[in-house]
matplotlib code that plots the C-alpha trace (Angstrom):
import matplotlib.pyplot as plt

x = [8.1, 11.5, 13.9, 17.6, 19.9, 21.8, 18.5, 18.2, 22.6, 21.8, 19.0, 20.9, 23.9, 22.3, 20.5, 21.7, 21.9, 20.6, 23.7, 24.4, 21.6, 21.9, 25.9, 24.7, 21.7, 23.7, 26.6, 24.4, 22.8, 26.2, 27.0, 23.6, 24.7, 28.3, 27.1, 24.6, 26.7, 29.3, 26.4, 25.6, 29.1, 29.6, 26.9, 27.1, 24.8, 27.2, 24.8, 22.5, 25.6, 24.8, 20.9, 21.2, 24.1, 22.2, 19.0, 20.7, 22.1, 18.8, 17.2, 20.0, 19.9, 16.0, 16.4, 18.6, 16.9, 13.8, 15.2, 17.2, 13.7, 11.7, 14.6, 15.3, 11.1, 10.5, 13.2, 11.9, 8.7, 8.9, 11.0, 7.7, 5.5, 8.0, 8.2, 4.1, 4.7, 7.2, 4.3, 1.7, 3.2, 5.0, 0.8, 0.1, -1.1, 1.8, -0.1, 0.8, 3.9, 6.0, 5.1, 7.0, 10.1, 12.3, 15.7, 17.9, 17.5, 18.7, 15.2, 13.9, 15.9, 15.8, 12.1, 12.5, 14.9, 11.9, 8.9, 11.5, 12.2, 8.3, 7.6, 10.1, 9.3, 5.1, 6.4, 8.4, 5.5, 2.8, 5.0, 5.6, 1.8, 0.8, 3.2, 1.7, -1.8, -0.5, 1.0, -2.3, -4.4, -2.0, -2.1, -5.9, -6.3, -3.9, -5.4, -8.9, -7.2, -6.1, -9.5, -10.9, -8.8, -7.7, -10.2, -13.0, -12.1, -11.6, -14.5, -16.7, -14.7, -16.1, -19.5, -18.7, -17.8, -20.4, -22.5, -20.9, -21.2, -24.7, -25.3, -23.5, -25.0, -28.2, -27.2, -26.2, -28.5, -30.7, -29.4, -26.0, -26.3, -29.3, -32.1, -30.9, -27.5, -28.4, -30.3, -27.4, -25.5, -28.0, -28.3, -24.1, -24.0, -26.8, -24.8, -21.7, -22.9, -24.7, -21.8, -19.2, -22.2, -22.2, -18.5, -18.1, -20.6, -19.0, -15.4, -16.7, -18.6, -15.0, -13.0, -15.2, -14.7, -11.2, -11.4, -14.0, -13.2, -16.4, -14.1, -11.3, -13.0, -16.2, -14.9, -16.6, -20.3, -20.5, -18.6, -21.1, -23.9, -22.2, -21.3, -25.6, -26.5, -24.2, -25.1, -29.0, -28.3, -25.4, -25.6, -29.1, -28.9, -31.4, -28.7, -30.3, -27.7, -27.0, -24.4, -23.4, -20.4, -19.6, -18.9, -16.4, -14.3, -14.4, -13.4, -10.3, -9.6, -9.3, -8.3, -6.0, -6.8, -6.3, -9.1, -11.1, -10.1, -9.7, -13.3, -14.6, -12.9, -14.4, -17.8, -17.2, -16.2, -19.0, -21.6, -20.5, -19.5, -24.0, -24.2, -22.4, -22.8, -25.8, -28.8, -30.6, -31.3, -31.4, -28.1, -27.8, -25.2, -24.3, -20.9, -20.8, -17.9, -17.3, -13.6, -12.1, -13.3, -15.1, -17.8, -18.8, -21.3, -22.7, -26.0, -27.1, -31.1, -29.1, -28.0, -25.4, -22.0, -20.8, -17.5, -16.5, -15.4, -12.1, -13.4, -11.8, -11.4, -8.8, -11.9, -12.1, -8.0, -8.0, -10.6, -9.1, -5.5, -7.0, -8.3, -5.4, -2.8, -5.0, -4.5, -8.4, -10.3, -12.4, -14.9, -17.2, -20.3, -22.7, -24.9, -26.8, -30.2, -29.6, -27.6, -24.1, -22.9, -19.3, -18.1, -15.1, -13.6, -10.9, -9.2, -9.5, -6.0, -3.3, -0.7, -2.3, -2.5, 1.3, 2.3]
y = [-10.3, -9.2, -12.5, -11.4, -10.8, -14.1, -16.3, -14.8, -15.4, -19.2, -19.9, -18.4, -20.5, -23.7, -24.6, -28.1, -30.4, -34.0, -35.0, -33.1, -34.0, -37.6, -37.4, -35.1, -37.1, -40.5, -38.9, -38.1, -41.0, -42.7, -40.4, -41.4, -45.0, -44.9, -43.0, -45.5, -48.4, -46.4, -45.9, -50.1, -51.0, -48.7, -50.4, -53.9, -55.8, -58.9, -61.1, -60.2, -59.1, -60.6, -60.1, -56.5, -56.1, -57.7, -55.9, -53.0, -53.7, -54.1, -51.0, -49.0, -50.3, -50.0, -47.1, -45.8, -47.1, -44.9, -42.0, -42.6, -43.2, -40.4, -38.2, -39.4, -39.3, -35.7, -34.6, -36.2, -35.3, -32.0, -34.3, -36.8, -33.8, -32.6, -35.8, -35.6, -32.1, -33.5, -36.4, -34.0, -31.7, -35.3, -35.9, -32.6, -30.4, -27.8, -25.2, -27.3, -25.7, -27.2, -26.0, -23.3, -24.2, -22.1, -21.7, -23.1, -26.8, -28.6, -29.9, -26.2, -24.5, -27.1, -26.5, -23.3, -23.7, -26.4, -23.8, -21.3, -23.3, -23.8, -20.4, -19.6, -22.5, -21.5, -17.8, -18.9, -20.6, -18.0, -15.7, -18.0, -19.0, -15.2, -14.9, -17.3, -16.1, -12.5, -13.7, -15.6, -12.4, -10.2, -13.1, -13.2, -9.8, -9.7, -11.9, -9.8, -6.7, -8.9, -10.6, -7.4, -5.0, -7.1, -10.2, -8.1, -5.2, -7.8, -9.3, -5.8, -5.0, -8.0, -7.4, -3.9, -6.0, -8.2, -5.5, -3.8, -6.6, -7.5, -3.6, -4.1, -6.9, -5.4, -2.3, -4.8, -4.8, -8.0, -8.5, -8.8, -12.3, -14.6, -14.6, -18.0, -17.0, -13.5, -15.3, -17.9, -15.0, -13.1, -16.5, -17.0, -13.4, -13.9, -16.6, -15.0, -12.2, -14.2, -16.5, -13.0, -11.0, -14.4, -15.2, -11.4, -11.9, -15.3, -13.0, -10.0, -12.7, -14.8, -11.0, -10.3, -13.3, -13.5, -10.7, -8.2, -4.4, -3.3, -4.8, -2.4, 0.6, 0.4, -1.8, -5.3, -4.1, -3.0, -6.4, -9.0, -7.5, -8.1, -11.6, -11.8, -11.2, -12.7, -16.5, -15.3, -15.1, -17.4, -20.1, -19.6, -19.7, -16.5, -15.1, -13.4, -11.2, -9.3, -6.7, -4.8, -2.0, -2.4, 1.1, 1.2, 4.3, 2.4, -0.8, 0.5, 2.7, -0.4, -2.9, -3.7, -4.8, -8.7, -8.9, -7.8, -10.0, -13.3, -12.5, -12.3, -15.2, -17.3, -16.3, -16.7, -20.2, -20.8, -20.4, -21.8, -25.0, -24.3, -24.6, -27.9, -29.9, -28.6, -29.4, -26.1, -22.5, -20.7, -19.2, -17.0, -14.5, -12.2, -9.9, -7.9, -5.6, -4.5, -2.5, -5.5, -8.7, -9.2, -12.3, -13.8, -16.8, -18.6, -21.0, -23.3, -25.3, -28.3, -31.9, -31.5, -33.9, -35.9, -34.0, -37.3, -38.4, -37.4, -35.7, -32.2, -30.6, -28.2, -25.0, -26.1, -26.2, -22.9, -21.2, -22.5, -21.3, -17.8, -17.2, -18.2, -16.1, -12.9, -14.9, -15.5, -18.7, -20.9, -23.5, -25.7, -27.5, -29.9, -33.0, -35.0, -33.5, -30.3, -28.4, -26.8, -24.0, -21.7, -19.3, -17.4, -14.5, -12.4, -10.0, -6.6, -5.3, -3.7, -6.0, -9.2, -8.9, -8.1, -10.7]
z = [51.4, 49.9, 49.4, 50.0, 47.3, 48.8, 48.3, 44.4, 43.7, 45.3, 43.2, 40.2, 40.9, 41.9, 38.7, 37.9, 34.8, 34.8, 35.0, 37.5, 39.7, 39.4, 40.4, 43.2, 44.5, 44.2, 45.9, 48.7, 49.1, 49.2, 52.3, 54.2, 53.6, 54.7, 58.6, 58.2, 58.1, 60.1, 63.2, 62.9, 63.1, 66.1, 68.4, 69.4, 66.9, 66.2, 66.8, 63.9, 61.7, 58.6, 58.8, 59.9, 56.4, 53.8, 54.9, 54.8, 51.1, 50.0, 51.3, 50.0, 46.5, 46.2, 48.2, 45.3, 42.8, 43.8, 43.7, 40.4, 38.7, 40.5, 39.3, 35.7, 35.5, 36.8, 35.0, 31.7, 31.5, 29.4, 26.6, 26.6, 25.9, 23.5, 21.7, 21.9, 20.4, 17.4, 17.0, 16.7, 14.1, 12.3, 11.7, 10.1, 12.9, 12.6, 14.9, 17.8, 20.4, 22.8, 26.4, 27.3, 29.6, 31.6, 29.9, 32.5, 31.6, 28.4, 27.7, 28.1, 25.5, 23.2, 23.2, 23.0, 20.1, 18.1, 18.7, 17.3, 14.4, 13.6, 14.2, 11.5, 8.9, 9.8, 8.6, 5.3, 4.3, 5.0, 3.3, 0.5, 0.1, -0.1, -2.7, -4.7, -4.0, -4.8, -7.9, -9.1, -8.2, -10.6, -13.1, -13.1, -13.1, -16.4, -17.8, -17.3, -18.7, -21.9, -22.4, -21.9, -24.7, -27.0, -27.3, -26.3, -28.6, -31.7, -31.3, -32.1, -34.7, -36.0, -35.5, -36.9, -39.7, -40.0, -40.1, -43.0, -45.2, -44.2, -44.9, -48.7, -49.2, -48.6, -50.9, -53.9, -57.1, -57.4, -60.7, -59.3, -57.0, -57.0, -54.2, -53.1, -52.5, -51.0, -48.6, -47.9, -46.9, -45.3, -43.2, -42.8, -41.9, -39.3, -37.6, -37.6, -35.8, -33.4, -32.7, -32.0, -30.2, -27.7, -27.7, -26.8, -24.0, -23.0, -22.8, -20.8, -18.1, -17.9, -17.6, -14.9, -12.9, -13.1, -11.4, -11.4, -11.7, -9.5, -6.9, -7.2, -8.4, -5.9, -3.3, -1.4, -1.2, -4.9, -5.9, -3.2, -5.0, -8.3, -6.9, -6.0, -9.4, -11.4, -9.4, -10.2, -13.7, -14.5, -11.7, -11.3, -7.7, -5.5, -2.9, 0.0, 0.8, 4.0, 4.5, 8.1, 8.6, 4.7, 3.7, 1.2, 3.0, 6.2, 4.9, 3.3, 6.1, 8.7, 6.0, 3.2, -0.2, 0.4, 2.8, 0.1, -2.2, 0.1, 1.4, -1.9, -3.3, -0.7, -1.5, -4.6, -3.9, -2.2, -4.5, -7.0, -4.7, -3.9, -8.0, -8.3, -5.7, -3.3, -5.5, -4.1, -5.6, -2.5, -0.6, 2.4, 2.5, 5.7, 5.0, 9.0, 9.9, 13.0, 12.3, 14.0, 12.1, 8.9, 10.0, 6.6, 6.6, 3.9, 4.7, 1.8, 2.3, -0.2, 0.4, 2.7, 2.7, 5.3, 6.5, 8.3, 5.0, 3.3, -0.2, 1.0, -2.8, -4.1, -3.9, 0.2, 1.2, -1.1, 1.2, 4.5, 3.0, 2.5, 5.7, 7.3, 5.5, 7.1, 10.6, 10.5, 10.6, 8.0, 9.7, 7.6, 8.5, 7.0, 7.3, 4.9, 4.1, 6.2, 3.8, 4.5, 6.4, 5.7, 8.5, 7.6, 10.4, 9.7, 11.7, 10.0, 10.3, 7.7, 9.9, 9.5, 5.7, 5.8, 8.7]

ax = plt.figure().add_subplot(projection="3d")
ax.plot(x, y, z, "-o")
ax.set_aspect("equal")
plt.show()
C-alpha cells in the first residue's frame, strides 16, 4: 500500500525537537484543561465548587506531570545508551558504537557525529600502528642485511686469518720458536678460531630471526618449516606442524606481504613464549588457508596460566595488535595444568592489509 505524497511531505515537516515537543504537548494539555474547566463552569455544579476545582487542579498537574516525564524519558533514552557508549569506550573498549539513530533528532546526529569521530581516531591509529610495525619490519630486516654483510663477512675473514697464521706457524723452522710457545700459539690460535667460527654462527642465527630471508624469497611454508626446525634445534622444542592451502603462488596471489609476515611473527612468538614459560617440548602447529582466511592455531601440552590474572606481556598485546591491523582476530586460552592454546584468523585480502 502506496502512502500519498501528502502523508510522506507531513511526516517530513512534522519532525519535532524536544523542545519543541514539550512546548507542543504542554500547550495542548493546557487547551484540554481550559474546555475542561470551561465545560464545569457551564453546568450547575455550585454546590461542589470548590471540591470539584481543587480536584481538578490536582489531576491536571499530575496529569501534566506524567506526560512531561514520559516525554523527557522516551526522548532521552538514546542519550543514556550514548552515555553507556562514552562509558564503555572511557574503560578501554574502543570497538564499542553508539546505536544507530535516525538523523532527524539532536540526540541522533550527535551519535552519529561520536561513532564518526571513533571511526576516524580507530583509523589514525591503525594507520599509525602499521606504520610503526612497517617501520620495525624494515629496521629488522636492515639490520639482517648489516649483520649479514658486514659482521658476517668480517668475521671469515678472520677465520681466513686465523688460518693463515696457524698455517705459518706451522711452516716455521723449529729452531726459530720454542715447542712451548709453538704450542701456546697453536692453543691461542685454536681458541680464536673457535670463538669467530661460533660468534659467526651466533650472527647468521640472530640475521635470520630478525627476519629470515626464506620468508621473502620462498614464501610462509618454506619459512614455518624454517620456524619448526630452528625451535628443534635452538629452543629445543618438537613442533608438529600442519599446513593446508599454503602454496606459495596462491598465497601471494590472494594476499599481501604483511599477512605473511604478521602470521609468522605470531608463531614465532608463540614458541618461543612455549620455550620460556610452558615447561613442555612439544608444540602443535596448524597454518590452513582457505583464500579467504588464514586459521593459525598453536596447542602447547605445558603448564598453562591463569588468564584471569593481569600478567598480559609486551609478546601478547604485540600479537593481538597484529592481527588486528589485518582486521583479523587473536584469542588466547589456557588453564593451569592443561597447557595453552593461540588462535589467530585473518582475513586474506590485499584491502585489509591496506585498510
Amino acid at each position: 500500500m502506496q502512502r500519498s505524497p501528502f502523508w510522506s511531505y507531513f511526516r517530513l515537516n512534522m519532525r519535532f525537537s524536544l523542545f519543541e515537543k514539550v512546548v507542543l504537548a504542554n500547550s495542548l494539555m493546557l487547551v484540554v484543561e481550559a474546555l475542561a474547566g470551561l465545560w464545569v463552569t457551564s453546568h450547575n455544579l455550585e454546590a461542589h465548587h470548590y471540591l470539584i476545582d481543587t480536584s481538578f487542579i490536582v489531576v491536571a498537574t499530575l496529569l501534566s506531570l506524567t506526560i512531561n516525564a514520559l516525554l523527557l524519558r522516551a526522548s532521552f533514552r538514546p542519550l543514556f545508551s550514548l552515555l553507556r557508549t562514552i562509558r564503555a569506550v572511557s574503560a578501554g573498549a574502543t570497538q564499542e558504537r553508539a546505536i544507530a539513530l535516525p538523523l532527524d533528532s539532536e540526540i541522533g546526529e550527535l551519535a552519529h557525529a561520536f561513532n564518526s569521530m571513533l571511526d576516524r581516531l580507530e583509523e589514525a591509529r591503525r594507520e599509525r600502528a602499521m606504520l610503526i610495525l612497517q617501520a620495525q619490519e624494515e629496521e629488522r630486516h636492515r639490520l639482517a642485511l648489516e649483520l649479514h654483510d658486514e659482521s658476517s663477512q668480517n668475521l671469515t675473514a678472520l677465520l681466513i686469518h686465523t688460518e693463515v697464521l696457524n698455517q705459518t706457524l706451522q711452516a716455521l723452522p723449529h729452531d726459530v720458536i720454542s715447542a712451548q710457545a709453538r704450542e701456546k700459539m697453536f692453543t691461542g690460535l685454536s681458541s680464536l678460531a673457535e670463538i669467530a667460527q661460533a660468534t659467526l654462527e651466533n650472527v647468521r642465527l640472530l640475521a635470520q630471526q630478525l627476519r629470515p630471508r626464506v620468508l621473502d624469497d620462498l614464501g610462509l611454508y618454506a619459512a614455518f618449516r624454517w620456524l619448526a626446525e630452528d625451535s628443534r634445534e635452538r629452543l629445543h622444542v618438537t613442533v608438529e606442524l600442519h599446513t593446508e592451502g599454503i602454496d606459495t603462488s596462491a598465497v601471494r596471489q590472494h594476499c599481501s606481504t604483511p599477512h605473511e609476515i604478521v602470521l609468522f611473527r605470531i608463531a614465532q612468538e608463540s614458541l618461543t613464549n612455549v620455550a620460556r614459560h610452558a615447561h613442555t617440548q612439544h608444540v602443535f602447529v596448524s597454518l590452513v588457508h582457505d583464500t579467504t582466511h588464514f586459521r593459525l592455531y598453536i596447542r602447547d601440552n605445558g603448564c598453562g596460566y591463569d588468564t584471569s590474572k593481569p600478567h598480559v606481556g609486551l609478546g601478547t598485546l604485540s600479537m593481538h595488535e597484529r592481527a588486528t591491523l589485518l582486521g583479523g582476530t587473536l584469542t588466547l586460552h589456557s588453564q593451569p595444568g592443561k597447557g595453552t592454546t593461540v588462535e589467530a584468523i585473518i582475513p586474506c585480502t590485499k584491502e585489509a592489509a591496506h585498510a
